[in-house]
N, C-alpha and C positions, 0 to 999 in steps of 0.2 A: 466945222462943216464947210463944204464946199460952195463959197461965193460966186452967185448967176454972173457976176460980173467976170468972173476966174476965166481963162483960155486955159482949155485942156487941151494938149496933143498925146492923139488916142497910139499908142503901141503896138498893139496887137487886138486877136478875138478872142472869146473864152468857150467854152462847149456848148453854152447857152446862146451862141452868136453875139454876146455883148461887145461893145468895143473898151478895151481894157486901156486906163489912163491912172495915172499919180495926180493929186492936186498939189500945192505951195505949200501942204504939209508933209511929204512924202503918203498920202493916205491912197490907198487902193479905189478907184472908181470906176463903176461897172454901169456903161453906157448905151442904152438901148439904139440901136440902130446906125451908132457910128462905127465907122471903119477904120483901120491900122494907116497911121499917113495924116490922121485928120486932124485941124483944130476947132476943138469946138467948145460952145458955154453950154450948162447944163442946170436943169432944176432938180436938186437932190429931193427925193421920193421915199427914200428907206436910208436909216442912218443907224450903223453900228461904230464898237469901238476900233475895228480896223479897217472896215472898208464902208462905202455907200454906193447905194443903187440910184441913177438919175437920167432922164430922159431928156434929148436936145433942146437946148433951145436958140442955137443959133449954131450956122457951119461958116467960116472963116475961109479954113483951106478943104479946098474937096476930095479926095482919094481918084485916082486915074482909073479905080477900079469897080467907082458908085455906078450903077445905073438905073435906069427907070425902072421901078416896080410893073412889072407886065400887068399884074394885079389888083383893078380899083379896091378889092378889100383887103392889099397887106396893110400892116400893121394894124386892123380890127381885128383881122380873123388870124387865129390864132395856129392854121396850120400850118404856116412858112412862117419863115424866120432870116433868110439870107435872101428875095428877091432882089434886092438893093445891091449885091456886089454880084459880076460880073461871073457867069459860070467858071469858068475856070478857075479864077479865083477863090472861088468857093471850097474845091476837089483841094488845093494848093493848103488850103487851111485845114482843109480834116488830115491832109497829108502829115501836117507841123502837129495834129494835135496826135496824131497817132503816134510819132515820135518822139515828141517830149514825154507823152504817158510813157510809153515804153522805158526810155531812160528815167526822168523823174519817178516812178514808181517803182519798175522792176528794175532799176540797173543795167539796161538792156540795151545793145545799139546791132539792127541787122547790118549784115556784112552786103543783102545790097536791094535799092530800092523797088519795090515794082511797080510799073507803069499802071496807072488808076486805070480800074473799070467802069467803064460810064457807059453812058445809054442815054435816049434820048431826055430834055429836060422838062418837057411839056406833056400833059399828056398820057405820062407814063402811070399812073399811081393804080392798078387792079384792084386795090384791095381797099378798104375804109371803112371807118364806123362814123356814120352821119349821127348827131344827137339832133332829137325831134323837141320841142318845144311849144307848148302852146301857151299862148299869151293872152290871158281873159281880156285884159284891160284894153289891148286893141282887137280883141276879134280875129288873130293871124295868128298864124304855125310858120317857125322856122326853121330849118333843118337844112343844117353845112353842121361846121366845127364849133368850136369853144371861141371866147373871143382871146384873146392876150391873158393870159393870170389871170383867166375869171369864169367863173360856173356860167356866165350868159351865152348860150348862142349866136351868135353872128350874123346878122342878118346879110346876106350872099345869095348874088342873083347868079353866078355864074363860079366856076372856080377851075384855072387853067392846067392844077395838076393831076387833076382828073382827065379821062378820054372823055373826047368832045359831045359823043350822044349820052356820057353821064351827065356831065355839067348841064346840057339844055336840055336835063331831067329835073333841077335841082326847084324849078319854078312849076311845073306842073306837080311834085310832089309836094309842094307847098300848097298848093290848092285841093290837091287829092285828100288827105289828113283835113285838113281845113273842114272839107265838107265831111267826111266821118261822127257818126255818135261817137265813137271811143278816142276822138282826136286828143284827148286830157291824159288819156290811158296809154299811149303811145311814145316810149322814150328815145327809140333809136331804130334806125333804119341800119343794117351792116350792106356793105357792097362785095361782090366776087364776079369780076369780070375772068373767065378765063377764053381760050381761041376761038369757042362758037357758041356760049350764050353768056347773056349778064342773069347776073341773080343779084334780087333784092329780100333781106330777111330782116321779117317784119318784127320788133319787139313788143308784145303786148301785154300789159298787167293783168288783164279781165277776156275773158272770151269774147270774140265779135260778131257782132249780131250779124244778120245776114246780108241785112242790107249793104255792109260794109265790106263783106266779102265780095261781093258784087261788084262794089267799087274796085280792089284791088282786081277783080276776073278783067275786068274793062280796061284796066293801065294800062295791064298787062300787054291784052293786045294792042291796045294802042302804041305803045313804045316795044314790043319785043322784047321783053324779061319775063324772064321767072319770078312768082312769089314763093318763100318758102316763110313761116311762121313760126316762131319763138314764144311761147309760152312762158317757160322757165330758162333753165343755162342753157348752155351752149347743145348740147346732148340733146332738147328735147326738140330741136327745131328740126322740118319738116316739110316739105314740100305743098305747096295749099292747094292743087288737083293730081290727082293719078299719074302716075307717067315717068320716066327715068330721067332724071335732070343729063344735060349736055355738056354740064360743068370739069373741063381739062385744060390741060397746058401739055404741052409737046417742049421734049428735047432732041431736037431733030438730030443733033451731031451722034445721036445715041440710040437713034430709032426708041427713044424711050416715052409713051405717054401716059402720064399722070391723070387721074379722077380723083375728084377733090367734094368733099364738101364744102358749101358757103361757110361755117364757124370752121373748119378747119385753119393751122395757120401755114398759111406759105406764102411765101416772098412776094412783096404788094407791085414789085417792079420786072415785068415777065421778061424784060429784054433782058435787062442787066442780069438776073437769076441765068439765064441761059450762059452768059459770058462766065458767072462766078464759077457754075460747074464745070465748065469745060476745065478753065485757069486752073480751078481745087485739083482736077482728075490728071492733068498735065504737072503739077508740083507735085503730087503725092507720085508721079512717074511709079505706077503700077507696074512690075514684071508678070509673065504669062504664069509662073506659079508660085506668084504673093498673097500671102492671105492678110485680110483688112479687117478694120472694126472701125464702123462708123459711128461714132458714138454721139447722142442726141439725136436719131436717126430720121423722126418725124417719121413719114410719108413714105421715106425713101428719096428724094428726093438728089442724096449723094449718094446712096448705098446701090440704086442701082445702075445710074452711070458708071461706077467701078465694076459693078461684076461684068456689066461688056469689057471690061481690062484686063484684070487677073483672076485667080484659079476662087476665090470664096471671100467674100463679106458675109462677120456678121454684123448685123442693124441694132441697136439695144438704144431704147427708149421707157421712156416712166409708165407710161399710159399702156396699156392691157389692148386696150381699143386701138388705138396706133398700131401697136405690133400686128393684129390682125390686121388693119387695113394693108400695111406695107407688107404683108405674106401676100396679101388679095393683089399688092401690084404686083410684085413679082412674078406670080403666075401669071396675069395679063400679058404681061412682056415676057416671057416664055424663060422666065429667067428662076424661078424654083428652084433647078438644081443647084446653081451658085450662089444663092443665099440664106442666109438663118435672121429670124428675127429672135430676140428675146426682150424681157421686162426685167429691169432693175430700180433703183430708188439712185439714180445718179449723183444726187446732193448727197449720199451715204456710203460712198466707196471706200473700201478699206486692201490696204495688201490682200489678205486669205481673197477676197472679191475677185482682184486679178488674176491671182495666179488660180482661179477657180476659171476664170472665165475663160484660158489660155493664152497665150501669148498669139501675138501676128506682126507680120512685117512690116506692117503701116499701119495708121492709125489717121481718120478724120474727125476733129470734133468743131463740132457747131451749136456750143449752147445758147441756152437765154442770158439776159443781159445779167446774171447772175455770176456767170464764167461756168469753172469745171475746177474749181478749187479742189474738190474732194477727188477727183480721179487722178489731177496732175500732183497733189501731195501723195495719194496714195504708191504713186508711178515715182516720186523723188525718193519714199521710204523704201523704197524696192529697189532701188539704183544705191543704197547707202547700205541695204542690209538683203542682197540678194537672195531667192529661194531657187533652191536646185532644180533643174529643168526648167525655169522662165526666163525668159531674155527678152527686154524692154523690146521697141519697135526700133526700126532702124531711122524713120522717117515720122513728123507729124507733120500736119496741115491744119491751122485751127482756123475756123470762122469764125471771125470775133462781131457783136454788135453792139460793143461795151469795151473803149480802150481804156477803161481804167480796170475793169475785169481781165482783158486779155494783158496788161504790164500786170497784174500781178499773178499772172498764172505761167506768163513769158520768164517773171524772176526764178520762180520756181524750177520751171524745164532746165532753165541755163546754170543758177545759181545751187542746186540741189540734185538733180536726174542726172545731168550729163548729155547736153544737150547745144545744138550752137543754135542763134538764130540767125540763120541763112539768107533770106528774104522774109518781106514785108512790105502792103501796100492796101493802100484804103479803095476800096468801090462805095462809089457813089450810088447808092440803091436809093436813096432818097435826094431828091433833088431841091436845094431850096429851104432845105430843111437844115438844123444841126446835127441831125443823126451820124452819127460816122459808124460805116460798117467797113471792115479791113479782113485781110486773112494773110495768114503769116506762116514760114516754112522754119520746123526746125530738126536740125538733125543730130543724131544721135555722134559724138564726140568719140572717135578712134581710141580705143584700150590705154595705147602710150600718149595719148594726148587727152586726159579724160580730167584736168583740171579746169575748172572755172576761169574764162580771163579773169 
């Protein structure tokens, strides 16, 4: 095991933002909060037979690229993980992790980089699930995040990745609950800030009396949000007075505007979202009579940015209720004629699927952090044992939120389909965070040149 006495000189980050170090045995050490450049000693915490986990306890040499946590609760609170290295450097590291996954996994290296999507780094977060907590033994509810690798809450007076009239909500809703009968009953607060209202949706185990309702009519006005109330899952929440919630996002490059519910999911970061579409709709370079398939479709979200491009998208998502809703956009936006949604079971594509569903000339996909394993094999088995009348896509655009999902669904396209990987580049939708989201172009490999490098 790794001796407090040992100077470690840290390497590199790993996905988890740890700083990656060899100790005096060649053994792997996974060090919380150090950066690539560093020496430092550490207290080992977790101990296996090839690697250990260990937190600093002394810094030597400093990195050019540490800086001040903006954040009196980082490293409690458990929602950042990179405040300590310098923005840039941060984008610079999901860049190398996007690349090594891609190579390391799938065999894959893009022919050329793209310049990161970013957006602003404070500020930005619209979307969040607060866990609520009440604490008998002091008498107090707290409600922010998780702390570090731990079921506890965080006790957080403030938090900078949030918009600023969230954050100096984070202390009146600690008193709000607080005073509540059903404050015990109460496990989570979700947040939906969209362009002209915030919503707050209440989770609650038990019905609330009235007095309590009361309480939240009052917040309400006092701060300017919506309540909307959660019963059960997601599906059963509901607005807590009469009225049509305000809750949208605008894609202005698109004249396109979005209505969303609070549980709905879309992109917690509305600047950078605005940037990802544009770049997607701009790669996947739409002709005036290309037909698309957005595949993972949500909301619409990408589906109807393309139909302002070319001649038909259809949208194909899992959810029944989805598909309705992104028909209900499409009409809003006057865009019906040019789109189709349908429902499929996506984790279960098979060739007959495809060549059932038609072929199109492009293709966007943007799964969960699971990838699209089953559509991109189905699309590899179909490129090796062709069916008469279907011809692959000439062009994809994937949005990845998982580059160990996206290398292995990139080996696939290149290593099986017939496919180059053209471009590739990480957006920053999470700031501060380890998340790495990326979207990657790949094109379909000319007849006399349809061998794998």
């Amino acid at each position: 095991m790794t001796s407090s006495e040992e100077w470690l000189r840290v390497e590199s980050l790993d996905l988890e933002a740890q700083g990656v170090a060899h100790n005096a045995e060649g053994k792997v050490v996974f060090i919380e909060d150090a950066l690539p450049g560093e020496e430092v000693r550490v207290a080992v915490h977790r101990h296996k037979n090839n690697w250990e986990q260990a937190t600093m306890l002394a810094l030597r040499r400093e990195s050019a690229q540490r800086v001040v946590p903006r954040c009196p609760h980082f490293g409690v609170c458990g929602g950042c993980k990179m405040q300590h290295l310098h923005v840039a450097a941060q984008v610079a590291t999901k860049q190398r992790a996007l690349e090594d996954g891609l190579w390391h996994l799938g065999k894959v290296r893009p022919e050329r980089i793209l310049r990161p999507i970013e957006g602003p780094a404070w500020g930005y977060r619209q979307r969040a699930r607060l866990s609520v907590r009440y604490v008998a033994k002091k008498g107090a509810v707290l409600v922010g995040f998780h702390e570090r690798k731990s079921s506890f809450v965080a006790e957080i007076a403030s938090c900078d990745v949030l918009p600023r009239h969230v954050s100096e909500m984070l202390l009146p809703l600690r008193a709000l609950v607080a005073a509540m009968r059903s404050r015990d009953r109460v496990p989570q607060i979700e947040l939906a800030v969209g362009d002209a209202a915030t919503v707050l949706v209440l989770r609650h185990l038990e019905p609330l009396p009235d007095e309590d309702v009361e309480r939240l009519r009052e917040f309400a006005l006092q701060h300017h949000v919506e309540w909307w109330l959660q019963p059960k899952g997601p599906e059963s929440a509901h607005r807590l007075d009469a009225g049509e919630s305000r809750l949208e996002y605008t894609l202005p490059e698109f004249g396109i505007r979005m209505s969303f519910r609070p549980t709905d999911f879309t992109q917690v970061n509305r600047d950078v979202n605005r940037t990802l579409v544009a770049r997607a709709v701009s790669l996947l370079a739409p002709e005036p009579d290309d037909s698309m398939i957005d595949w993972f479709c949500g909301l619409g979200n990408f589906s109807l940015p393309l139909a302002t491009r070319g001649r038909s998208v259809l949208g194909i998502e899992g959810s029944a209720a989805l598909v309705e809703r992104a028909r209900a956009a499409a009409a809003l936006n006057g865009l019906a004629a040019k789109t189709r949604f349908a429902e499929r079971n996506l984790f279960e594509m098979t060739p007959d699927d495809l060549t059932a569903i038609g072929a199109a000339h492009r293709w966007l996909i943007d799964p969960p952090r699971e990838g699209a394993f089953a559509i991109i094999k189905a699309l590899a088995d179909l490129a090796e044992s062709p069916e008469a009348g279907w011809r692959p896509p000439k062009r994809i655009v994937y949005v990845s939120c998982n580059p160990a999902t996206l290398a292995r669904d990139a080996g696939l396209l290149v290593h099986r389909a017939g496919y180059l990987c053209t471009a590739a580049g990480v957006v920053n939708m999470f700031p501060h965070t380890a998340h790495v989201e990326s979207i990657a172009v790949f094109d379909r490999r000319s007849p006399q040149n349809n061998k794998a490098p």
